[in-house]
C-alpha positions as CSV (number, residue, x, y, z in Angstrom):
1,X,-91.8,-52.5,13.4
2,X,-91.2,-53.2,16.8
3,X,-94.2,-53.3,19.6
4,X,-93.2,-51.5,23.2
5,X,-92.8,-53.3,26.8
6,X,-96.4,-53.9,26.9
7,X,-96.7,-55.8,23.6
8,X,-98.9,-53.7,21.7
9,X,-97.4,-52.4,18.1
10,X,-98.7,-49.1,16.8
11,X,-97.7,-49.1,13.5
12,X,-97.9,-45.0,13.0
13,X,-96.2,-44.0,16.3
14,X,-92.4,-43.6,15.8
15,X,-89.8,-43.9,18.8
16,X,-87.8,-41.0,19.8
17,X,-85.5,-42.5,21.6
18,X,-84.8,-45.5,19.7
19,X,-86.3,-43.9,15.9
20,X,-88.4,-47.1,14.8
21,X,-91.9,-47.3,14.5
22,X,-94.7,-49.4,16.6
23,X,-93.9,-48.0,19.7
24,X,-93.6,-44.5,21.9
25,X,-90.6,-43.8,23.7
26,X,-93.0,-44.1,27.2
27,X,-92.7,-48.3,26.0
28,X,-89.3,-48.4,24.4
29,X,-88.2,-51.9,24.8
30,X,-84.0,-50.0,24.0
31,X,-83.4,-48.4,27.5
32,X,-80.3,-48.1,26.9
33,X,-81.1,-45.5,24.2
34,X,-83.5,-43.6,26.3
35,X,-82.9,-39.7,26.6
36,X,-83.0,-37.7,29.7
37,X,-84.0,-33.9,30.3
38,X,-85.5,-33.3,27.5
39,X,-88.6,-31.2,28.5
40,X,-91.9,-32.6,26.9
41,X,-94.6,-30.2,24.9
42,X,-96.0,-31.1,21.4
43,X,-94.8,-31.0,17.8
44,X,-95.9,-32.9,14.7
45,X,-99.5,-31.7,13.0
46,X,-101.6,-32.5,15.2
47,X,-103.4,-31.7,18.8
48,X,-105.2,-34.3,19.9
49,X,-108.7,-33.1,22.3
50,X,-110.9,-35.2,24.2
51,X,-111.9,-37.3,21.2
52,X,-108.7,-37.9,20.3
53,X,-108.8,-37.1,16.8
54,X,-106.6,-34.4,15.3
55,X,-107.9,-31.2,15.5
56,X,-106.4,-28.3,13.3
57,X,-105.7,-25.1,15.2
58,X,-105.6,-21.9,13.7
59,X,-103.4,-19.1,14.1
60,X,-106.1,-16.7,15.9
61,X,-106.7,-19.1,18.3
62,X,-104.4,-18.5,21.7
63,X,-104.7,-21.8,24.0
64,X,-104.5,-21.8,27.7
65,X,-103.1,-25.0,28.5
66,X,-101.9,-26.2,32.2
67,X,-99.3,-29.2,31.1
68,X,-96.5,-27.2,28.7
69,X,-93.4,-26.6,29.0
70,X,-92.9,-23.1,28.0
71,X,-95.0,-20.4,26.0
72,X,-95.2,-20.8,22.7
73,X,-96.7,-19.3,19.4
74,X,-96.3,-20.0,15.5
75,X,-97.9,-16.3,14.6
76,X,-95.0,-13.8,15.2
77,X,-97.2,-11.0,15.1
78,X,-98.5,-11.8,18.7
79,X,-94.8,-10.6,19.8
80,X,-93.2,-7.5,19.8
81,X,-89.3,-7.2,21.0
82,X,-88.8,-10.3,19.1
83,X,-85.0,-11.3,18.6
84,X,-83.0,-14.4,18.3
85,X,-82.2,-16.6,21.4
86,X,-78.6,-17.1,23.3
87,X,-77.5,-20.2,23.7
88,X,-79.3,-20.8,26.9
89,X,-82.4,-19.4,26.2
90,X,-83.5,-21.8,23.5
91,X,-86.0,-24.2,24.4
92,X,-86.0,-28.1,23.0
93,X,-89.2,-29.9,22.6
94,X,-89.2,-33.1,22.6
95,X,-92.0,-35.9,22.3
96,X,-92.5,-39.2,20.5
97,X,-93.4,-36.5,17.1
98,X,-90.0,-35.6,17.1
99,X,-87.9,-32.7,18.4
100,X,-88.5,-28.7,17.9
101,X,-86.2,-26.4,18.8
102,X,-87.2,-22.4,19.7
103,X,-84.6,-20.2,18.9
104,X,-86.4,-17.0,19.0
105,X,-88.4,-15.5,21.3
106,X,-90.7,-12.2,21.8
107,X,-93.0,-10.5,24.5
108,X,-96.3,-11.2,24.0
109,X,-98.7,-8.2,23.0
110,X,-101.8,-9.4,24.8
111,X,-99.7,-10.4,28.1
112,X,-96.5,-9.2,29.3
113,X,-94.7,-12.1,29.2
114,X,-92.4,-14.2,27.1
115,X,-93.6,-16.7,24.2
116,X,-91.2,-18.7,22.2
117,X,-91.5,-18.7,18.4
118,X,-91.3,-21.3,15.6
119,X,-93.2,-20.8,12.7
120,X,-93.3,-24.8,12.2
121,X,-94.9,-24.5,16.1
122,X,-98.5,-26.4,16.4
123,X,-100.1,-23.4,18.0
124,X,-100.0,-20.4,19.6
125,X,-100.3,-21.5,23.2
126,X,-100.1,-20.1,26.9
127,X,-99.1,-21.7,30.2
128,X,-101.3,-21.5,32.6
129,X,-99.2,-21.2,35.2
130,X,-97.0,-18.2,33.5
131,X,-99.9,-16.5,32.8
132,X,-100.7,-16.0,36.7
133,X,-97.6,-15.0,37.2
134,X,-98.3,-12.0,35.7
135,X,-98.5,-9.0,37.6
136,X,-102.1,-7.6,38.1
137,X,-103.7,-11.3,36.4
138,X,-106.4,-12.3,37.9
139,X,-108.1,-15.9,36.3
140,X,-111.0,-17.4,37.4
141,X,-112.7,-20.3,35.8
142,X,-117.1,-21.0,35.2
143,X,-117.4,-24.9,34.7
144,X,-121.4,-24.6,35.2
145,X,-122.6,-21.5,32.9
146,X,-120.2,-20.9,30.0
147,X,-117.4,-23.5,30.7
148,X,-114.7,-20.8,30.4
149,X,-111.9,-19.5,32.1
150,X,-111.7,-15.5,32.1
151,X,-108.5,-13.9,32.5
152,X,-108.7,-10.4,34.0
153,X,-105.9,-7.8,33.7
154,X,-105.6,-4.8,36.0
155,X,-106.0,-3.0,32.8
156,X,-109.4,-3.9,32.9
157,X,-109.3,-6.6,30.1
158,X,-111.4,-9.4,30.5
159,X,-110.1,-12.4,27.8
160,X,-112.3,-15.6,27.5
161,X,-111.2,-18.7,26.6
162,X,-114.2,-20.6,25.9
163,X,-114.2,-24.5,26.3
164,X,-114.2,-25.9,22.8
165,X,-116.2,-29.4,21.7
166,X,-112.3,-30.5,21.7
167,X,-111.8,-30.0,25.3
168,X,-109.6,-27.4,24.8
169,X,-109.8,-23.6,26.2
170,X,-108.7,-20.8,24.1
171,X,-109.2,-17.5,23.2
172,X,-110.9,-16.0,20.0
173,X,-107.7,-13.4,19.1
174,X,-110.5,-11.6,16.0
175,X,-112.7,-10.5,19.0
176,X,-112.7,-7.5,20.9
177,X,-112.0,-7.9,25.0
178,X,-114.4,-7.1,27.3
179,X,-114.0,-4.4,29.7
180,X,-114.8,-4.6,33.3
């Protein structure tokens, strides 16, 4: 066990760049080992919220998130047009839970817009940014009434992703949209 640059040793947090436990790769005392261009996301078990305990997130759940790297889902029946990746479409994840790589990839059903898939994936989770990207998407958050952020499609969709006790915004996938 081997504590980062700043002296503290976390004895459950593994290295990815150097692989030994006590530190996170942000604190790895081996720069020599460090790795570059890896894009960051998520992996391992566990989504950490506000509390920062590990919260368990189900497969109807959709996060809106503003920090990933790419869209991505574990539930492959949110895609449709779903095929295997080229060699430079896959995505790489990495973080100081290990490394995930996407090598398939679908339009979403809900959204028109493209969601990585690996059913080892932590959750099913959209970029905020992506999603107003979207032709004819219109979102808007409430942080006084219902601490939510709606997402309107010129369909006439309305999707709410409701702030959760976690601190984290996503949408109930079991429950009908609203209309507007």
């Amino acid at each position: 066990m081997i504590p980062g640059n700043d002296g503290v040793t976390h004895p459950k947090i593994m290295c990815f760049n150097c692989g030994r436990y006590g530190h996170d790769s942000s604190g790895c005392p081996n720069e020599s080992r460090k790795k570059n261009g890896a894009s960051a996301l998520m992996n391992g078990t566990c989504l950490a919220g506000k509390e920062k305990r590990c919260l368990h997130i189900s497969n109807h759940r959709l996060l809106l998130d503003t920090c990933l790297t790419d869209n991505v889902c574990r539930d492959i029946g949110l895609l449709k047009d779903v095929r295997e990746c080229n060699e430079n479409e896959m995505l790489e994840v990495i973080t100081n839970g290990g490394r995930m790589i996407y090598k398939t990839l679908g339009t979403m059903k809900l959204f028109p817009m493209v969601l990585y898939y690996n059913k080892s994936s932590l959750a099913n989770i959209v970029l905020m940014k992506k999603l107003s990207e979207v032709e004819g998407v219109r979102i808007t958050m409430d942080t006084e009434k219902e601490k939510s952020i709606k997402v309107a499609t010129k369909e006439g969709n309305v999707y709410v992703f409701n702030e959760g006790k976690d601190g984290l915004y996503s949408y109930d996938m079991r429950k009908k949209t609203k209309r507007f």
